[in-house]
C-alpha positions as CSV (number, residue, x, y, z in Angstrom):
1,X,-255.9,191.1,71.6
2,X,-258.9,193.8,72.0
3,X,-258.9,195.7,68.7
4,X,-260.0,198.8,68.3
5,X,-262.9,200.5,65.6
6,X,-261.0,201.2,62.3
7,X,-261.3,203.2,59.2
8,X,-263.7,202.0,56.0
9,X,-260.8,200.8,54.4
10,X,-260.6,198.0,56.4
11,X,-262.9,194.9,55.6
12,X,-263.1,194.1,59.1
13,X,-264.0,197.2,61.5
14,X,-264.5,195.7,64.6
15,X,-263.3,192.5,66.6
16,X,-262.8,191.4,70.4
17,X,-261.8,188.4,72.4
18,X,-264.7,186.6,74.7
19,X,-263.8,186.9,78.3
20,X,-262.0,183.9,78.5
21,X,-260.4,184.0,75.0
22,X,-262.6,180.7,73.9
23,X,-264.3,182.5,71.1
24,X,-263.5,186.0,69.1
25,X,-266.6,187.7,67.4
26,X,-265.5,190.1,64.7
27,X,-267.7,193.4,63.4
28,X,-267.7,194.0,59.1
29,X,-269.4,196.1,56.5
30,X,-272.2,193.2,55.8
31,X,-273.0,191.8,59.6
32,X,-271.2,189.8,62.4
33,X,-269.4,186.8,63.2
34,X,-268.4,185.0,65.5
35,X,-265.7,182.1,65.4
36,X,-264.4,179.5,68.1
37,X,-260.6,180.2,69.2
38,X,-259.3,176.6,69.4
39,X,-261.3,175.1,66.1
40,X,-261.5,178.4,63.7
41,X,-264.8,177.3,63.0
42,X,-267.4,179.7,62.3
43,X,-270.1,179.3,64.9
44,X,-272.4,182.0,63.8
45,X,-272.8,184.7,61.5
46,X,-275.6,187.3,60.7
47,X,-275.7,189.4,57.8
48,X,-277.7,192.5,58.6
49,X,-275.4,195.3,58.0
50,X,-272.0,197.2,58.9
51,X,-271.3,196.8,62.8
52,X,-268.7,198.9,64.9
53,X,-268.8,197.0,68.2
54,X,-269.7,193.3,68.8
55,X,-268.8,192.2,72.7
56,X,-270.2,188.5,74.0
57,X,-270.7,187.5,77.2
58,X,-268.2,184.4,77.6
59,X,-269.3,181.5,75.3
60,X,-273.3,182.7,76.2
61,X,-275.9,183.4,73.7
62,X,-276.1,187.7,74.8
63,X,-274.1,189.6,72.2
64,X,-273.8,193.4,72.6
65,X,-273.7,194.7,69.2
66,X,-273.6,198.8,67.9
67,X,-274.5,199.4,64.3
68,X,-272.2,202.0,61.9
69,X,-274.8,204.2,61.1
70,X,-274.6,203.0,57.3
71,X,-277.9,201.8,58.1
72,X,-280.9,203.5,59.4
73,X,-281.6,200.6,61.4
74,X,-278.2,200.5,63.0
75,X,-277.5,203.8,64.6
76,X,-274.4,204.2,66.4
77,X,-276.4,205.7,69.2
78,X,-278.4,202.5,69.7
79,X,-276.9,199.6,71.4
80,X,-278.7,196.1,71.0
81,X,-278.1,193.3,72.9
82,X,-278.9,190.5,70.7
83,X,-279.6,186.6,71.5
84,X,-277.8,184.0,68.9
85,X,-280.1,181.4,69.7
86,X,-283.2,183.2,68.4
87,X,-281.5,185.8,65.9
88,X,-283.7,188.5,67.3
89,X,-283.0,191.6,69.4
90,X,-283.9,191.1,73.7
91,X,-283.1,195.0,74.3
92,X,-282.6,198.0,73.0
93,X,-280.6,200.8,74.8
94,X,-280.8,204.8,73.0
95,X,-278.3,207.5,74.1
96,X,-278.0,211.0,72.8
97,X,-274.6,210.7,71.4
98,X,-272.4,207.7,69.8
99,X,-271.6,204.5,71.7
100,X,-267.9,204.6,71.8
101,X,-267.4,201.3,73.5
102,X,-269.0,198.4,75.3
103,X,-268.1,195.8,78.1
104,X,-269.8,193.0,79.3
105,X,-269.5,191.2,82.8
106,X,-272.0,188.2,84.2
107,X,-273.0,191.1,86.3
108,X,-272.4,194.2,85.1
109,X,-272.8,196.1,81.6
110,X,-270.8,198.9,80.7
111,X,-271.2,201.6,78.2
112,X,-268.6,204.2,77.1
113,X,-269.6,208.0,75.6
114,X,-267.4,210.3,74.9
115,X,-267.6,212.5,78.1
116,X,-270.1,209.2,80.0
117,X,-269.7,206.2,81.2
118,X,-272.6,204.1,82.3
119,X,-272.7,201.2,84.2
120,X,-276.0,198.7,84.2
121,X,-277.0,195.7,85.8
122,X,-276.7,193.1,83.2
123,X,-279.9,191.2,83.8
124,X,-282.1,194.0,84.9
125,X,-280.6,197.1,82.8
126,X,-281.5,198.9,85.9
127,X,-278.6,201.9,86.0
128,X,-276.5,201.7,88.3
129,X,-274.2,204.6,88.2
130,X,-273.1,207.3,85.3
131,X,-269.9,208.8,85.4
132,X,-268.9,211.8,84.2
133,X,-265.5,211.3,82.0
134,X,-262.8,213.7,80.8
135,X,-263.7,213.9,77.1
136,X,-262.7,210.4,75.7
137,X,-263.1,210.8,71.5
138,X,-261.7,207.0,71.5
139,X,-263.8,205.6,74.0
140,X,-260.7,204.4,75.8
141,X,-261.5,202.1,78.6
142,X,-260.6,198.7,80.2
143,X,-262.7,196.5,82.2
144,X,-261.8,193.6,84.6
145,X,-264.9,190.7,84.4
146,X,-263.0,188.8,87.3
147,X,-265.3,188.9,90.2
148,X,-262.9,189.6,92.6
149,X,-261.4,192.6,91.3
150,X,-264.4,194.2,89.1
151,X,-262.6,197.5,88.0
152,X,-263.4,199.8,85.6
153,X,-260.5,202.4,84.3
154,X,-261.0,205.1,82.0
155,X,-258.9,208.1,81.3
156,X,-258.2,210.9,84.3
157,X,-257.1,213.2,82.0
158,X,-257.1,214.8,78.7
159,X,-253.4,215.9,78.9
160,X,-251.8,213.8,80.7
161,X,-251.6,209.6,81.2
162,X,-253.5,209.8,84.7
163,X,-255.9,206.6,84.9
164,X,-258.9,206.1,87.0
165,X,-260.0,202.8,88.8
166,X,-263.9,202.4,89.5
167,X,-265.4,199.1,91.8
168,X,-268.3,198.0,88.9
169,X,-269.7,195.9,92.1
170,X,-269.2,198.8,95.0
171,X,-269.7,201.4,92.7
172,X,-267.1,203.7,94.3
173,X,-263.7,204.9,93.3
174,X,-260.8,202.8,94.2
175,X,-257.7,205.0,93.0
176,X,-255.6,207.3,90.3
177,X,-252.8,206.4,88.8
178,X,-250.3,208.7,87.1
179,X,-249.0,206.3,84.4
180,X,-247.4,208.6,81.9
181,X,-246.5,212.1,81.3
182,X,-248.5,212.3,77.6
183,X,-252.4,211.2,77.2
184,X,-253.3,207.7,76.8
185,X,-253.5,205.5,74.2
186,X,-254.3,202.2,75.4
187,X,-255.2,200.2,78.6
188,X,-255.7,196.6,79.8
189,X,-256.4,194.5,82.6
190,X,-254.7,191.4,83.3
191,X,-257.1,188.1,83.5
192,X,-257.2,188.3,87.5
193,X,-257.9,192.3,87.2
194,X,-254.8,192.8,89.6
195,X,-252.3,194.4,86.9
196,X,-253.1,196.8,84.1
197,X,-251.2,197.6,81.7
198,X,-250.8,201.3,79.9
199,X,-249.4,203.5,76.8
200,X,-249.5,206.9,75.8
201,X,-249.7,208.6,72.8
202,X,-246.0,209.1,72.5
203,X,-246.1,204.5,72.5
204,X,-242.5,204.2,73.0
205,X,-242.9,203.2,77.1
206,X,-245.4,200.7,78.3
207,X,-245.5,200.2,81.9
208,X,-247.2,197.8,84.2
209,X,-248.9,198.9,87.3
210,X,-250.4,196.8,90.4
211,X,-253.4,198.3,90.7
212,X,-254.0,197.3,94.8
213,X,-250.8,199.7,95.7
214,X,-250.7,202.0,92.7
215,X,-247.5,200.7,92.1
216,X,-245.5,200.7,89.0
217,X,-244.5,196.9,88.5
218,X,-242.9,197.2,85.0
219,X,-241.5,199.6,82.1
220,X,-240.7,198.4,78.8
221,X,-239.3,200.4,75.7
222,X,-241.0,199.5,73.0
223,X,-239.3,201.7,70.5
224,X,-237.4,204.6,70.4
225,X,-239.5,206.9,68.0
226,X,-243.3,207.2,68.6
227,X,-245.8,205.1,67.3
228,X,-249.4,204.5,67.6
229,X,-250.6,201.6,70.2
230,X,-253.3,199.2,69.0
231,X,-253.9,197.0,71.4
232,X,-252.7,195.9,74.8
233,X,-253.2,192.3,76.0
234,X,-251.5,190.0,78.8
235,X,-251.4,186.1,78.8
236,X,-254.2,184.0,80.6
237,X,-252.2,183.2,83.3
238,X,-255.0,183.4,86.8
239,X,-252.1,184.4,88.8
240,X,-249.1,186.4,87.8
241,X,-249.2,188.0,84.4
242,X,-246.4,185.9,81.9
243,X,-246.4,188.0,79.2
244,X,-247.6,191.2,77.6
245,X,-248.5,191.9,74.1
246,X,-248.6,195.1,72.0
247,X,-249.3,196.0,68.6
248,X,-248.8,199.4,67.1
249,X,-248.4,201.1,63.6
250,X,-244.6,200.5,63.6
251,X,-246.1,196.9,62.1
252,X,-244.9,195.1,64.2
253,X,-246.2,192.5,67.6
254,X,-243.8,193.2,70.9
255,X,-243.9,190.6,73.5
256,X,-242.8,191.6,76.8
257,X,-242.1,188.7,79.3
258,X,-243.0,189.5,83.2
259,X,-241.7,188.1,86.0
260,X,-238.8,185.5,84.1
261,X,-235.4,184.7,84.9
262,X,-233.9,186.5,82.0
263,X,-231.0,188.2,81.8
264,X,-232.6,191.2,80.9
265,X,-235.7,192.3,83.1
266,X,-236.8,194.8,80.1
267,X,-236.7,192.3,77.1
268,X,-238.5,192.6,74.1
269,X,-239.3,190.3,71.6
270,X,-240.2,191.9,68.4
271,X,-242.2,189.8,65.9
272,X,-242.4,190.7,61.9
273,X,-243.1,189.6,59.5
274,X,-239.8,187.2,58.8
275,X,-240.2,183.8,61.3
276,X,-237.3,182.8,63.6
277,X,-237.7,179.0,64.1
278,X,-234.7,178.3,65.9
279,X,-233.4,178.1,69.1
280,X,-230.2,176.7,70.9
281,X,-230.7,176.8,74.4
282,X,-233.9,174.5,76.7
283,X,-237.3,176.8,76.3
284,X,-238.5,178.6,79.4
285,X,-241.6,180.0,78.1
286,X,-243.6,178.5,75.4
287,X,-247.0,180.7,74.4
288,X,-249.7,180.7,71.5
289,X,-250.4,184.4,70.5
290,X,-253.3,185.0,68.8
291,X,-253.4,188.0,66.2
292,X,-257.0,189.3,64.3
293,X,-255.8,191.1,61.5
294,X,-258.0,194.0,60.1
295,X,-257.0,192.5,56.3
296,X,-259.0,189.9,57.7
297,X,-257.1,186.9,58.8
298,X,-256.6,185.4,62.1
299,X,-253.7,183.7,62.9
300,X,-251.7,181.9,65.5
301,X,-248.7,181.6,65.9
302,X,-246.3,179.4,68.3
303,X,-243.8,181.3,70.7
304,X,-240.7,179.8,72.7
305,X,-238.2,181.8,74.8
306,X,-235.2,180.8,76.4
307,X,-233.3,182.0,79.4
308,X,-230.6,183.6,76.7
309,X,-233.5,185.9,75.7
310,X,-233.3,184.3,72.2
311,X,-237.0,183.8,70.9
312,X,-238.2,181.6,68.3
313,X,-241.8,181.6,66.9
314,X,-243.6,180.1,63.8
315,X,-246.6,180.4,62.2
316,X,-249.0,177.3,63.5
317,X,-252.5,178.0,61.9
318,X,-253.6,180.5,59.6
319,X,-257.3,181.3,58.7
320,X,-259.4,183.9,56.7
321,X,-262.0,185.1,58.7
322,X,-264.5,186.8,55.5
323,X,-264.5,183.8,53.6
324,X,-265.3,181.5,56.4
325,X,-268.2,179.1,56.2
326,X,-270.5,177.9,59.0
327,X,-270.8,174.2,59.2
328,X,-274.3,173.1,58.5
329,X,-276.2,170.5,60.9
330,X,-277.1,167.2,59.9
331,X,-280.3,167.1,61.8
């Protein structure tokens, strides 16, 4: 799950998913690191400094990193796209205000300002369009790296949850969609860039739209009193979505299955802190959800749902991230 920029008294302030969830890089007050999804191991790690953004470019060695500003060498205006296998900058990009947020494609390079969006030619730099935004303070924006459905959404609106869909590839508009009736608070993109997924500000509905018709596809409840949303993230799956993930400041992860023969089409399976292992009924969805934690810790944990909606999970792998050590060669 995408995580979002956090306050100082986290140890970790940044941290993001590759493009094909095979590695996670994570942002803190000394440097960066990054870590490989299915080992844990820590593949590389530079200590240069406090870091708001760190994106990579699937398991490749371009990083696209943003410093805090605690530095003088690491404005937050400055965006550096860094090569692991040297350890030394390829190219630096300067704008006039704060680099909100950053997405990276095999083709395309995207940069988020507060009322700017810019989007590059990833080998070149060349620019190949700015857009003008609604004023975005969070940087919110989601971005598809599937080559078949390269869309770029940011907000429509500062007052309401309108969305806007942009072609990275075409460079034109596709659509709008009016997702909810407060601003919004989150947004993702399925793996195959054909559903996004959206939240307000208010957090208690999250819906799922099809972005080819503009079509609502699913509404879940999350909660019934507002809460702030995290993160967004849908399963892997290259077709139709399985499963959608949410955290918020309620504490809590809410899975939402899509598209299963459950009794209840609006299901939700809250996780907490206490583990359910049990189950009484054949599985008919079994998932490993992966969870960065700003204290620092990434774990996984194992998920099985049956066609009783009972869900039972359990905590598989647990690892802390800051006192992680790369292995050293033997050569």
């Amino acid at each position: 799950m995408r995580m979002a920029t956090q306050s100082s008294s986290h140890p970790i302030i940044c941290a993001s998913f590759n493009q094909d969830n095979s590695c996670f890089a994570i942002g803190t007050r000394d440097g960066f690191k990054i870590f490989d999804c299915n080992t844990g191991k820590l593949l590389y790690e530079q200590v240069i400094g406090a870091f708001v953004i760190v994106e990579m470019l699937y398991r490749s060695s371009l990083l696209a990193i943003v410093g805090a500003g605690e530095q003088p060498s690491l404005s937050p205006r400055r965006l550096c796209l860094f090569n692991t296998v040297s350890g030394t900058a390829l190219r630096e990009l300067n704008f006039l205000t704060s680099i909100l947020a950053v997405r990276v494609s095999r083709k395309r390079l995207i940069v988020v300002l507060q009322e700017q969006a810019y989007i590059y030619d990833v080998n070149s730099l060349e620019i190949k369009r700015i857009i003008d935004t609604v004023p975005n303070l969070k940087g919110l924006c989601a971005f598809s790296a599937n080559s078949e459905n390269p869309y770029l959404a940011l907000p429509a609106s500062v007052t309401k949850g309108s969305v806007l869909f942009y072609n990275v590839i075409d460079l034109q508009s596709h659509s709008e969609i009016h997702a909810h009736r407060s601003p919004l608070a989150a947004l993702a993109f399925s793996s195959n860039g054909m559903y996004i997924a959206t939240a307000s500000e208010q957090g208690t509905i999250i819906r799922v739209h099809l972005i080819s018709e503009a079509t609502k596809s699913y509404s879940f409840r999350r909660g019934t009193y507002p809460s702030t949303i995290f993160s967004l993230s849908f399963g892997p799956s290259a077709d139709r979505p399985d499963i959608l993930l949410a955290t918020s400041s309620s504490g809590s992860l809410h899975i939402f299955p899509l598209g299963l023969d459950l009794n209840d089409s609006q299901t939700v399976i809250r996780k907490t802190d206490k583990a359910n292992t049990s189950m009484s009924e054949p599985v008919a969805l079994r998932a490993t959800v992966s969870v960065i934690s700003f204290s620092g810790y990434f774990q996984e944990y194992g998920l099985r749902v049956n066609h009783k909606n009972e869900a039972a999970w359990s905590l598989e792998h647990e690892l802390n991230l800051l006192t992680a050590v790369a292995e050293k060669s033997s050569t």
